[in-house]
Every structure is written in structure tokens, then in C-alpha cells.
TIDOLO-888513 format. One record per residue: residue in one letter; y, x, z of N, C-alpha, C, O, CB in turn. Coordinates in steps of 0.2 Angstrom, whole numbers, plus 5000, padded with zeros to 4 digits. Each point is the difference from the previous one (the first is absolute). Glycine has a CB too. Layout:
BEGIN
AYXZYXZYXZYXZYXZ;...
% end
This chain:
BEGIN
X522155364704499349985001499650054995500249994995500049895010;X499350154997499550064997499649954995499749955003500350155007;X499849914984499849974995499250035001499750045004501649954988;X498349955003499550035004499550094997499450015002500549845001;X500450194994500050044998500050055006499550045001501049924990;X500050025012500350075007499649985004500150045005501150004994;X498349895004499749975005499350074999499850034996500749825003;X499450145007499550045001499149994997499749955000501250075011;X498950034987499249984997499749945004499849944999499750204998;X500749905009499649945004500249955003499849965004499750124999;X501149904994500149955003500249954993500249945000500250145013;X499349954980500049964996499549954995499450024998501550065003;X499349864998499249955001499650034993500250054996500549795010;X498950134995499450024995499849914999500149955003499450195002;X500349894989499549964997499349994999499749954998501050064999;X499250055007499250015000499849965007500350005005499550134987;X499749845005499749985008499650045005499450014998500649894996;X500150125010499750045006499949975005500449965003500050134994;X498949945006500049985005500549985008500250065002498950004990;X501049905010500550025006499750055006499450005000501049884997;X500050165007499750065003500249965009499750025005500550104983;X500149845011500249955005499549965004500449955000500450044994;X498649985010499849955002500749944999500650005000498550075008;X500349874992500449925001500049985005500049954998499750024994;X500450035014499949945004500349955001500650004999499250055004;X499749884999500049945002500950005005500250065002498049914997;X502049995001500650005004499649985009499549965000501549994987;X499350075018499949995006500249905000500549974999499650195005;X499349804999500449935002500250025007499750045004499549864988;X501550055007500450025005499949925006499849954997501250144994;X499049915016499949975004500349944999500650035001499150055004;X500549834995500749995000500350005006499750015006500249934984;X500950045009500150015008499949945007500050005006501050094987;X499049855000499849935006499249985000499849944999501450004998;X498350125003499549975001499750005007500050045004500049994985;X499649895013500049985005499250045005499450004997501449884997;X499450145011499450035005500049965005500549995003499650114995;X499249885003499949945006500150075006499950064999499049824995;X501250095010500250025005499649955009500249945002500950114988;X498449995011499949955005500449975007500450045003498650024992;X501049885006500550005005499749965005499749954998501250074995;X499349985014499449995007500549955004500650025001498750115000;X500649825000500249965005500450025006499650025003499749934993;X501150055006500650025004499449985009499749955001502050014989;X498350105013499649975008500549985002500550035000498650035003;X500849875000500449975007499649985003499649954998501450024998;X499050065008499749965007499350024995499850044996501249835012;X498650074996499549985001499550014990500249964996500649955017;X499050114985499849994993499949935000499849975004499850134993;X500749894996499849924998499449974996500150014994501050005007;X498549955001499549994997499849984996500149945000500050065005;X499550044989500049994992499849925000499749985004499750154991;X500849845000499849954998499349994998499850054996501249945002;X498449955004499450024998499849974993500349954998499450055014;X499750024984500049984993499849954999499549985004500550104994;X500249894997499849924999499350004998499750034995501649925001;X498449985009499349994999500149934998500549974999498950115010;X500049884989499849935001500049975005499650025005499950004987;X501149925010499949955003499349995006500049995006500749984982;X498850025007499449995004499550044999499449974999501049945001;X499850175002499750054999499750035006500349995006500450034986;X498650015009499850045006499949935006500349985005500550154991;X498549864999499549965003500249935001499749975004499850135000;X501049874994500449945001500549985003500349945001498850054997;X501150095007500549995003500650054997500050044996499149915014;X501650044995500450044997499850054998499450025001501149945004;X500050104990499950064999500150055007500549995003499849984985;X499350075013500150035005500550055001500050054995499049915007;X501550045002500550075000499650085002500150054997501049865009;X498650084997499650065003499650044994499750055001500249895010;X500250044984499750034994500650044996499850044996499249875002;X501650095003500450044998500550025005500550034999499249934991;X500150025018500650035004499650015007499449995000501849934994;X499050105012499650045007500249935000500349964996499850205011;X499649845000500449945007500650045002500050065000499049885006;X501650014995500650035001499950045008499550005004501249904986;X499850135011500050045006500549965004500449964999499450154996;X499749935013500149955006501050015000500449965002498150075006;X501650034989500750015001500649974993500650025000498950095008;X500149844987500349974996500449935004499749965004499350094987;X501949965007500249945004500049954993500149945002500750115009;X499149964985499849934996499349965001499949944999500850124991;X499049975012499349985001500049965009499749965002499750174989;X501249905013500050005006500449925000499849955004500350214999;X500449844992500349945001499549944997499849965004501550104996;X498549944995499449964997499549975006500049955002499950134986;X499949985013499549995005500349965007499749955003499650174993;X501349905004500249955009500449934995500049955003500650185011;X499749854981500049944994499449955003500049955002500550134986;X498949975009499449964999499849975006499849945001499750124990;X500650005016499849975004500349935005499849965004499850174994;X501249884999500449945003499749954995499649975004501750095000;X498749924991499949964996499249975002499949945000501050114990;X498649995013499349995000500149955006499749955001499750184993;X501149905011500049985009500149924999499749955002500850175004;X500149884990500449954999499649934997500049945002501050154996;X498549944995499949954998499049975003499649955000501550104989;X499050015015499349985004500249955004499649964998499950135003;X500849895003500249955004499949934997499649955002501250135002;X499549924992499749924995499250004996499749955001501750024995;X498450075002499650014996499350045004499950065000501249934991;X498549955012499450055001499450034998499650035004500949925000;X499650054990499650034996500350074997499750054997499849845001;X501150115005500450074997499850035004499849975005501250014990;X499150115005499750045003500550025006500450044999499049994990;X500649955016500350045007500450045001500050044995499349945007;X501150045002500250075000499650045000500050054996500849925009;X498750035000499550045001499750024995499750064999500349905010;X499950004989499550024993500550064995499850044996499549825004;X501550135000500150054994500250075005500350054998500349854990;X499350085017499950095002499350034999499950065001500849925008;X498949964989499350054997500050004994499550004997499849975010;X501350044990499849994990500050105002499650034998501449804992;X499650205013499850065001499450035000499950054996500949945008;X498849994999499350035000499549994996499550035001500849975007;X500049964987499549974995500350034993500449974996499349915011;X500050204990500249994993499849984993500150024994500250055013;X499549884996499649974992500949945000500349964996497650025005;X502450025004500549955000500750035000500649984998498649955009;X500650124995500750045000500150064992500550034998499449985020;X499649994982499950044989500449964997500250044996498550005001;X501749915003499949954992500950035005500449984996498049884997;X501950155011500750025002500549934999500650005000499250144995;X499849805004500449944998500049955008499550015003500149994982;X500849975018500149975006499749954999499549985004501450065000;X499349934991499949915000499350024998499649985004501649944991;X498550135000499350005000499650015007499449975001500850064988;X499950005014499650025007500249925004499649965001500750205000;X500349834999500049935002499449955000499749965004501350074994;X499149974996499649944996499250045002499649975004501449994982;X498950095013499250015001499849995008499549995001500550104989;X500549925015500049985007499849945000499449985002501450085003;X499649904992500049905002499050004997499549995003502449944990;X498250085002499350004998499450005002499549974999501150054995;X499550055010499550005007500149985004499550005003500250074996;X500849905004499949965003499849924999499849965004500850145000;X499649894991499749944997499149995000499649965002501650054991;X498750065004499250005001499849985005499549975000500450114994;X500549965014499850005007499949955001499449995001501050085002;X500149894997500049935002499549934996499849955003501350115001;X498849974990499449954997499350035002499549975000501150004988;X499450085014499450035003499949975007499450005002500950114992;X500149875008499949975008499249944998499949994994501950005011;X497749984999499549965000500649924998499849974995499250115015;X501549904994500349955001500149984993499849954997500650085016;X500150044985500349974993499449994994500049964995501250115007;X498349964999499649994994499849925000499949984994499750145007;X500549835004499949935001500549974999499949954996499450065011;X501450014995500549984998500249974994500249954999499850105007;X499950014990500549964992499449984997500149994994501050095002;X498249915006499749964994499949925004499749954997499650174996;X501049885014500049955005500649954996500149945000499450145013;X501049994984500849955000499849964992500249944998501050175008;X498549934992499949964993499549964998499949984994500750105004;X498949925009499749934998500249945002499849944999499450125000;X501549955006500449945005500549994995500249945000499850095014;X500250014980500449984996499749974993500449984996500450105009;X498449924994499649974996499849935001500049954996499650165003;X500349895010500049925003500449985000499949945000499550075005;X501450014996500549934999500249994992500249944998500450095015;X499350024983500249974993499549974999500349964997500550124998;X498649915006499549934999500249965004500049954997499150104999;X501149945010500349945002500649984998500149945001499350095008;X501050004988500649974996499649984994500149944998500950135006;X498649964993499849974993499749925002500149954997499650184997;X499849875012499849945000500549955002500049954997498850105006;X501649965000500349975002500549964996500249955002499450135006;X500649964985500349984994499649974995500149954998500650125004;X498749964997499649984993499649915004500049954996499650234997;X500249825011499449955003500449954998500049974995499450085016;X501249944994500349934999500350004993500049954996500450035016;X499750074986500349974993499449984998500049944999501150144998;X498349945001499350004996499949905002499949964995499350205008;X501049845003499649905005500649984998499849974996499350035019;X501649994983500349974995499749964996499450014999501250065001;X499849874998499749944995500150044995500550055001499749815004;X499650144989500150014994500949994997500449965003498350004999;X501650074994500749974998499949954997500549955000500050144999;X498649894995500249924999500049955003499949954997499950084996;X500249975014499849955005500749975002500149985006498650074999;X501849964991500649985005500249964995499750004994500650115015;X500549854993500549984995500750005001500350025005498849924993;X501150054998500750014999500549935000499849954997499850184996;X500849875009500649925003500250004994500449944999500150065014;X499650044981500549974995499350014993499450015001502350035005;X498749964988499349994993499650055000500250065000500549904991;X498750035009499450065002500150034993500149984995498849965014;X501050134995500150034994499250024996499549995002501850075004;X498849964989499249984995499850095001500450044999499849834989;X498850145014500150075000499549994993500049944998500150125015;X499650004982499650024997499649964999499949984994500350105009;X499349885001499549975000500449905000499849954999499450185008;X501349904994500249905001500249985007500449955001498850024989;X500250085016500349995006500750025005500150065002498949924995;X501249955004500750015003499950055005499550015003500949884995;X500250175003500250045006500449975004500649995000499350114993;X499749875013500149985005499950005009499550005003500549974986;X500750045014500150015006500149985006500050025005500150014990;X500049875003499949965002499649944999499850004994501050055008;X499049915002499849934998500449954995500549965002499050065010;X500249984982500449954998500449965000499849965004499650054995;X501649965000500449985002499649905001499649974996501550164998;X499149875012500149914999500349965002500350015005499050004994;X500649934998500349955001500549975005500050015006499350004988;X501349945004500149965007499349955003499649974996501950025000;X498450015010499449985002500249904999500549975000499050185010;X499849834989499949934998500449945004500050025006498950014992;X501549935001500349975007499849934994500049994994501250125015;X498549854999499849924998500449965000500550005004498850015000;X500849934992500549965000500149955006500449955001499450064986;X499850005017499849965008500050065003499450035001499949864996;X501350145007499950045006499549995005499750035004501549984996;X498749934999499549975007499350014998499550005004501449904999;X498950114990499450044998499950045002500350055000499749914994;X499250035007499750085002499350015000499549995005501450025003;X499250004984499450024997499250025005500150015006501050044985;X498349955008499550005004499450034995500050004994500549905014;X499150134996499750044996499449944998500049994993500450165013;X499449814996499749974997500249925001499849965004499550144997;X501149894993500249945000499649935001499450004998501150074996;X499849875010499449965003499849974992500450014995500149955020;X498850014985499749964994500549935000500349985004498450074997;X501349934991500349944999500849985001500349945002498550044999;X501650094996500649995001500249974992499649994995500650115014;X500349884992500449944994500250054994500049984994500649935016;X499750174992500350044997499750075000499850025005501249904998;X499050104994500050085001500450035005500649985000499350034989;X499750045015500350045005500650034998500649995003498250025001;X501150044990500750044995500449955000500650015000498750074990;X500649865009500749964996500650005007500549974998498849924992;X500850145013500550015007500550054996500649995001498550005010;X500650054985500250074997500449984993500250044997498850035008;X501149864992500249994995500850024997500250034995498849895007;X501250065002500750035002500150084997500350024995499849915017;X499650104992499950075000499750034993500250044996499649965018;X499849974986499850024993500449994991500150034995498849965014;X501149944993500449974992500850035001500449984996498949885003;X500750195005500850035002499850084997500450054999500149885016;X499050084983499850094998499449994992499750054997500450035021;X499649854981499650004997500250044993499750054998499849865009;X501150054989500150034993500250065002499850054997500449854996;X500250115012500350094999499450045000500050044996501149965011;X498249994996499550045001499550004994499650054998500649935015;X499849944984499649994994499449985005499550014997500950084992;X499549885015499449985006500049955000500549985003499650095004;X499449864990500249925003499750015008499750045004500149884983;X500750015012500249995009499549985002499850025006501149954994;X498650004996499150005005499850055005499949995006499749984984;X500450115005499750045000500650055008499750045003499649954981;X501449995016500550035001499849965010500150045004501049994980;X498849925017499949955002499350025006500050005006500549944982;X499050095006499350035004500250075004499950025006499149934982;X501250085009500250085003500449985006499750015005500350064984;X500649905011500449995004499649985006500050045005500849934986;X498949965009499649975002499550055005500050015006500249904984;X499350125007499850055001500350075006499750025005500049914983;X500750105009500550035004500249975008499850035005500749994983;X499849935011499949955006499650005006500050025006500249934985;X499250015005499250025004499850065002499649995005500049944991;X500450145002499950065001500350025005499750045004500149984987;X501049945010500350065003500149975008500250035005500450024984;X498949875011499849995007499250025002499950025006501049884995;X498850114995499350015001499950065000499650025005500149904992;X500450125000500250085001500550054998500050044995499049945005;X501650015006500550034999500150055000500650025000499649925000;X499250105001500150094999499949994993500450054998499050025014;X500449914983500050024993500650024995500050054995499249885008;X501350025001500750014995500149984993500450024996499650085011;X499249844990500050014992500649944999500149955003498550094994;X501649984999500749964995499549974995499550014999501650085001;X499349864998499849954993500350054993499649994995500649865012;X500350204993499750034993499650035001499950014994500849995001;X498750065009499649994999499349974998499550034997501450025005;X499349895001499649944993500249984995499649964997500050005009;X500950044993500350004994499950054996499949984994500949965011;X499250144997499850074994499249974998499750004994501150145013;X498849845000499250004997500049944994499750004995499650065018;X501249884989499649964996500550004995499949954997499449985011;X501150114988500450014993499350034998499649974996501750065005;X498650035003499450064995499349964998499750014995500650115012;X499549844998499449974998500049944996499549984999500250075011;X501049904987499649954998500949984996500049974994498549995017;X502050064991500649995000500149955005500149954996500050084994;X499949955016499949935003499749954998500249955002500450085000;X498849984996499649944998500249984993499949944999500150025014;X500350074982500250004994499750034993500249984995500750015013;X498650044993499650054996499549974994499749955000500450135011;X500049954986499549974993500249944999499549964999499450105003;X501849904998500249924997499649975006499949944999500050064985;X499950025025500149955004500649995003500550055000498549955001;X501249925003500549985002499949985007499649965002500650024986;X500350065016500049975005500249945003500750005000499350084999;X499749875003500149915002500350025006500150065003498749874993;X501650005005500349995005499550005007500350035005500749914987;X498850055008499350015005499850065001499550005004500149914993;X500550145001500050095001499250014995499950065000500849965016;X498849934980499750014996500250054995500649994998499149915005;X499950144993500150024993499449964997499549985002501050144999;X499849874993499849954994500050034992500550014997500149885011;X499050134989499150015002500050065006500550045000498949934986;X500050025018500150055005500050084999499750034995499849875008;X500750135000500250084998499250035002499649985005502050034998;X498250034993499350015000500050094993500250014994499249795009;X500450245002500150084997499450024999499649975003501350065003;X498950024990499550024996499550015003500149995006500550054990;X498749975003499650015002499950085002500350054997499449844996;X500050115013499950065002499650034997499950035006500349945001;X499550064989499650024999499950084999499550024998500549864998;X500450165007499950064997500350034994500050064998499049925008;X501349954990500150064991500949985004500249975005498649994978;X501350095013500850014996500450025010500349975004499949904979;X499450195018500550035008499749945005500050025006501550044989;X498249885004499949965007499550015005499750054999500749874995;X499550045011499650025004499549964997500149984995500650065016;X498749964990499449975001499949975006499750025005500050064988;X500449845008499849975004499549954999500349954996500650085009;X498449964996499749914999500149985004500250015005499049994991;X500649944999500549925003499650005007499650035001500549884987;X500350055017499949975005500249945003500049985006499950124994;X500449874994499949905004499949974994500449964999500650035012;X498550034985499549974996500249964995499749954997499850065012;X501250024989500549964994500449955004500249964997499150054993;X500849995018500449905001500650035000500349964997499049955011;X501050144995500950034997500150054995500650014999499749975011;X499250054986500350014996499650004993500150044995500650005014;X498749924991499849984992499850044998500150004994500649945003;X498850125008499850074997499249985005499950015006501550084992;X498249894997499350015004499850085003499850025006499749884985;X500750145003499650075001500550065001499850055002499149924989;X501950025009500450045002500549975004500249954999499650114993;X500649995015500549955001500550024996500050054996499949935016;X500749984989500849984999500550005005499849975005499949964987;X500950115008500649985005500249924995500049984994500550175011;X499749825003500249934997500649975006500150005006498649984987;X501550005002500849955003500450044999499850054998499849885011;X501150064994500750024999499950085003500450044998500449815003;X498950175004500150055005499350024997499950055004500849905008;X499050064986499450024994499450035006499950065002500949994985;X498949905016499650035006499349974996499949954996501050055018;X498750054990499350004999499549975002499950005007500450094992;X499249864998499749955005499850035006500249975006499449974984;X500150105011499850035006500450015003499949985006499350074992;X501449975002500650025003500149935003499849995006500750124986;X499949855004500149925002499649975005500249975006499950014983;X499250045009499649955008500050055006499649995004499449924990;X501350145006500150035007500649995002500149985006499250114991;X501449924998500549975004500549954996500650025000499350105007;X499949844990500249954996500249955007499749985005499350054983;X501849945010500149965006500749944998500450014996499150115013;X500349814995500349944998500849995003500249995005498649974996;X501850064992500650005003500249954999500549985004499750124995;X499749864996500349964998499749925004500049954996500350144992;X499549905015499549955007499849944994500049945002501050065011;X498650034981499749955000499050014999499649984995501849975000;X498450085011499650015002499550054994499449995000500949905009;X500150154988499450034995500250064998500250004995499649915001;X500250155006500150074998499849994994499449974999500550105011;X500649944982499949994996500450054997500650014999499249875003;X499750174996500250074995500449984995500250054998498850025003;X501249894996500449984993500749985004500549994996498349944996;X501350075014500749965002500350075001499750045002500049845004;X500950134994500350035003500250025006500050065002500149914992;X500149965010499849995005499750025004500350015006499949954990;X499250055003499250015004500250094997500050055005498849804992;X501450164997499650085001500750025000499950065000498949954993;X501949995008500450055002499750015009499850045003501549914987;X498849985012499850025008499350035002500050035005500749864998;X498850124993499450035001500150064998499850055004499449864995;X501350114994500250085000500450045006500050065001500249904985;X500249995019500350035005499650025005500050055003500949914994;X498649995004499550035004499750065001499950045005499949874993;X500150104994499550054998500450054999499750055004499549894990;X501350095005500450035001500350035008500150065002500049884986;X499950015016500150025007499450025004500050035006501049914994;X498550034996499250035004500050085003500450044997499049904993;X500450085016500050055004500550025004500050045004499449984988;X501249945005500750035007500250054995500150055003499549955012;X500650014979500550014994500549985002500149955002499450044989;X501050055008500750015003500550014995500450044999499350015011;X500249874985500550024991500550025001500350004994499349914999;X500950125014500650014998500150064999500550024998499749905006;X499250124998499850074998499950044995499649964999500150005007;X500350094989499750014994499449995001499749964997501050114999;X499149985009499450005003499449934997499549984996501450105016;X499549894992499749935001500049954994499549974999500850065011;X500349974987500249984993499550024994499849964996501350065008;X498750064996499549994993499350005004499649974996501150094995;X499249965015499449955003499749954997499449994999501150035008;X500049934994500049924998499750004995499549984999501549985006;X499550064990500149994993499250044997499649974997502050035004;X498350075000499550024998499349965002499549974997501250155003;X499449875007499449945000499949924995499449994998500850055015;X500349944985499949954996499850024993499449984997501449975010;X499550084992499650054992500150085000500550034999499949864993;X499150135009500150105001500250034994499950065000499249965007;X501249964986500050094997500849995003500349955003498850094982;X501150045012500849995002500649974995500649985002499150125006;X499949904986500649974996500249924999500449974997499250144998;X499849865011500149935004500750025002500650004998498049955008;X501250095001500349995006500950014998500549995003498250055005;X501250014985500650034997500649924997500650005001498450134995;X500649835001500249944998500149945004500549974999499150084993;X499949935012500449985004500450025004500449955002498950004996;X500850115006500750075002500749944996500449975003498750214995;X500849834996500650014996500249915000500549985002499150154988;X499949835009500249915001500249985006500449965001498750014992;X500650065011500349995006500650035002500449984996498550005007;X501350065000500550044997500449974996500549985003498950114999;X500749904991500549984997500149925001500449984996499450114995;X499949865014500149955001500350005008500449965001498750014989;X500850075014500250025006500950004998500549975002498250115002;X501349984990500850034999500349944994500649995000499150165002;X500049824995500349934996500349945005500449964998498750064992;X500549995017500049945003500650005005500349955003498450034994;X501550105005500650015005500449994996500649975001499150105008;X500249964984500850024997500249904998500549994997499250174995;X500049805009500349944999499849984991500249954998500950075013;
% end
């Protein structure tokens, strides 16, 4: 190897810096070899071209109805068999379902959807369909006839649902009340204290005389030996302590009952209810420390407040000038059955035959309370008729509510034994 002595001038290095006599060049960039070239590529023709898909609109675009096809595609050609079979589809389906449906469009009619291109643009069947039915729908509300029709149907279906309403609401409205009724077993108590009731108060076994051969009369002859009631003694001294009722009083009702139910036996009244009015009004002749005499008297006589208007009462002036009830300038309910002088001399009457309608007897005023109570053809077996009665003798209802419940609980004390 030649040392660098024997190397040529020129071919040996220097130290000095000189210019290079060379250009530089940038290196050429080289292509790589996997780089990607789009290449366009075209859909294979078969047959028929196939139809671009159209671009998606809104739902409820182009004036409120479908999007229309005809904005991105012709009408198809008469020589399209997809169009060919669609069109004879629609037309079987159109024939078919005309037949039941007369408002659907005819056959005839979808051989005119051809001629119509506001119907045949939109390229959809069921739409052209649907726009057929619709004129013809128009057609036919267009007729004179139909325009009378459906506002004819729906005022014949305005007039029977008011005749069902009347028909339901009326009678239910002319119904008694629900508190007019009673119930056969313990009244049950509402809010106010009055019983909710469905039937007429339960009652008793009815009076039976100790002399079958008796037979009570509504007006006992004058100057009998005995009380008319005493027939009933049996009957009564058999229920008096279970009931807490002396037999006087047990005696008068009975008695009473009796006479009603020959003199007017459409009434149907029972002795408990003379028995509920005369608990509420006095206890039987027992009230304020009086006593009932074996003679059907209370002793001192039962004699109630003055009328006067204070504390809820009515306001009545006197009218029999203090001789039954010791009241110059107001009346009083008086005696065991708490009747009102005026009331008394209209139907005040002699049960006991010793010639004296005598408001202080028992006697005299259980039988004048059944009068007064069956006044008018009252039918007490009724509810109806029942608080009738009852509201006539004294009107608020929380009377009719209490005596409801005395009677009633003496009805059901007196079957159960």
C-alpha cells in the first residue's frame, strides 16, 4: 500500500479549506411503493339500471305531505318490470279491497292514477292509493245527501245519550232520601246521630188478649167496670221488666194496636211504635219524678216547657187559656204522649170508657197518638210511610232519629225473648 508520499498531489487531503467545485444536491424523494390511488369504480350494468337511492328528507317535509320522489328521480319507464309488477300488486290489492270498502277507490279509479302526475311523482303505491281513497272520500261528502247525514247521525246519538241520562239520573233524583229507611238489626249511628236506615223499624210480637173472645172497639161503650187495655194484662206483665215499660203503659199501646188494626187496617201501626214515641217524650209517663197510676194517670201530671221561642223552641201562644196546661200566655206539650192543647181538642179521644178524653191518661193519648199518626192513609209499614208518621208528630230529624232507635230496639228485645 503506497504511503501518502507517492499518492498523487491531487489526490492528497489538504487542510486548507476551499471552496467545493461540486454543487450539492437535495436527494431526489422517492415514491413509496404501497401508496394508495383512488381509483374510480362504476357499478357492473345488468339489465335494467338500478335505481339510486333517494336522499333523506324530513318525515313531514314538502308542504305536509310525503317527500316527493320526483325531485331526485324521472317517472319510471313504461318498460320498467319493477314498476310493471308494483303497478298490477296495487292494482289486485285496490280491486280486492274495493269490494268491502266503499270509500276505497275502485278499480277504475287506479287506472286513472296514470293520468294524474301529481299522483304518480311521489313513485310510492300505497301513496297514490291513499291519495285515490281521499278523493274519493271528498266525492262522496260532497254529495247534497251526506252533508245532512253525519250531522243528522250525531244529533240521533246526542238524543239517545240524553234519553239514557234521563232515564238513569230522574228516578234515581224522585228516590226517598237514604235517611228515610231502616235497618232489622242495631241502627247503625251516622255523623249526626241519625240512624242509616232501610227498613221500617223491627217489631214486636203483636198484642194477644187474655180473652180470645175480646174485641177491642174503637170507641169503647161508656161506664165499663174495667179498662178496655186490661184484656192485655197477660201480654204485657209477660215483656214489661224485659222492656223496662210498666204494664199500664204496655197495656195502652197494645190496646191501641188492637183498635187501629180494625178501624184502619191499611195503616199497619204496631204498639212499639208507641212505645219509641212515648220513651222519647216523657219515658212512659215517668219524667221529671212522675208516676204512673194504675189507672194509666201520671202523678203530678207530665207538663213540658213553655213554648216560647228561647233555647231552639217553637213559639206557640197559649190556646186553652191555662185548663191543660197551667200556661195563660204560652202553650205546653202535656201528658204521657206530650200533645198540644190545640192538637188534643182536634183529635183527643175516650179509650178508656169513662166518658172523658183526658190528655193526662194514657189511655186516652196512646189511642189519640195512633189516630194521629194514621191520619191521611199512612202506610207505617212503609219507610215511606213510617217517617211520615213520625215527622208529623214532631219534625226535626233528630226526633224521628230517636224514636227510629226506641222503637227498633224494643221491636228486637221483644222477639229475641
Amino acid at each position: 500500500m503506497a504511503s501518502d508520499e507517492e499518492k498523487p498531489e491531487a489526490e492528497q487531503p489538504t487542510t486548507v479549506d476551499t471552496p467545493a467545485t461540486t454543487p450539492i444536491r437535495p436527494p431526489t424523494p422517492r415514491e413509496p411503493a404501497d401508496r394508495w390511488i383512488p381509483v374510480e369504480i362504476t357499478a357492473p350494468q345488468l339489465g335494467e339500471p338500478a335505481d339510486p337511492k333517494p336522499p333523506h328528507q324530513p318525515k313531514h317535509a314538502a308542504e305536509g305531505l310525503r317527500p316527493s320522489w320526483s325531485e331526485t328521480n324521472p317517472v319510471p319507464a313504461a318498460g320498467n318490470v319493477r314498476w310493471q309488477r308494483a303497478e298490477a300488486k296495487a292494482r289486485k290489492r285496490a280491486a280486492a279491497r274495493a269490494k268491502t270498502d266503499p270509500l276505497y277507490a275502485p278499480t277504475s279509479d287506479i287506472s286513472d292514477i296514470s293520468d294524474k302526475p301529481d299522483l304518480l311523482e311521489s313513485g310510492n303505491t300505497r301513496w297514490q292509493l291513499s291519495q285515490a281513497r281521499r278523493e274519493r272520500l271528498d266525492r262522496f261528502k260532497a254529495r247534497p245527501g251526506v252533508r245532512f247525514l253525519l250531522p243528522g247521525m250525531l244529533l240521533a246519538v246526542l238524543l239517545a245519550a240524553a234519553g239514557v241520562a234521563g232515564a238513569v239520573v230522574v228516578p234515581a233524583a224522585s228516590k226517598p232520601r237514604a235517611d228515610a229507611s231502616a235497618s232489622p238489626g242495631p241502627a247503625p249511628q251516622g255523623t249526626n246521630g241519625a240512624p242509616v236506615i232501610t227498613d221500617p223499624p223491627a217489631s214486636g210480637e203483636a198484642p194477644q188478649p187474655d180473652n180470645p173472645s175480646a174485641s177491642p172497639t174503637f170507641s169503647p161503650p161508656p161506664g165499663a167496670q174495667q179498662r178496655p187495655a186490661d184484656v192485655y194484662g197477660a201480654w204485657a206483665a209477660a215483656r214489661s221488666v224485659r222492656l223496662d215499660i210498666p204494664v199500664v203503659a204496655l197495656q195502652a199501646y197494645g190496646y191501641a194496636e188492637a183498635v187501629t188494626a180494625r178501624s184502619t187496617p191499611k195503616c199497619h201501626l204496631t204498639w212499639t211504635t208507641l212505645a219509641g214515641i212515648g220513651k222519647i217524650e216523657s219515658d212512659h209517663g215517668r219524667t221529671n219524678g212522675s208516676v204512673l197510676q194504675d189507672d194509666g194517670r201520671s202523678v203530678p201530671p207530665v207538663i213540658g216547657p213553655p213554648l216560647d221561642g228561647q233555647n231552639n223552641r217553637q213559639s206557640v201562644a197559649d190556646t186553652d187559656q191555662g185548663v191543660m196546661d197551667n200556661d195563660r200566655t204560652w202553650d205546653r206539650a202535656v201528658g204521657p204522649m206530650q200533645f198540644l192543647p190545640a192538637t188534643w181538642k182536634q183529635y183527643g179521644l175516650d179509650a178508656d170508657a169513662n166518658g172523658v178524653a183526658d190528655i193526662d191518661d194514657i189511655d186516652d193519648a196512646a189511642l189519640t197518638a195512633a189516630a194521629y199518626l194514621c191520619e191521611g192513609g199512612r202506610d207505617l209499614s212503609t219507610v215511606e210511610g213510617w217517617n211520615a208518621a213520625v215527622h208529623a208528630y214532631n219534625l226535626p230529624e233528630e226526633y224521628r232519629a230517636a224514636v227510629f232507635n226506641a222503637t227498633n230496639d224494643y221491636g228486637r228485645r221483644d222477639r229475641q225473648g
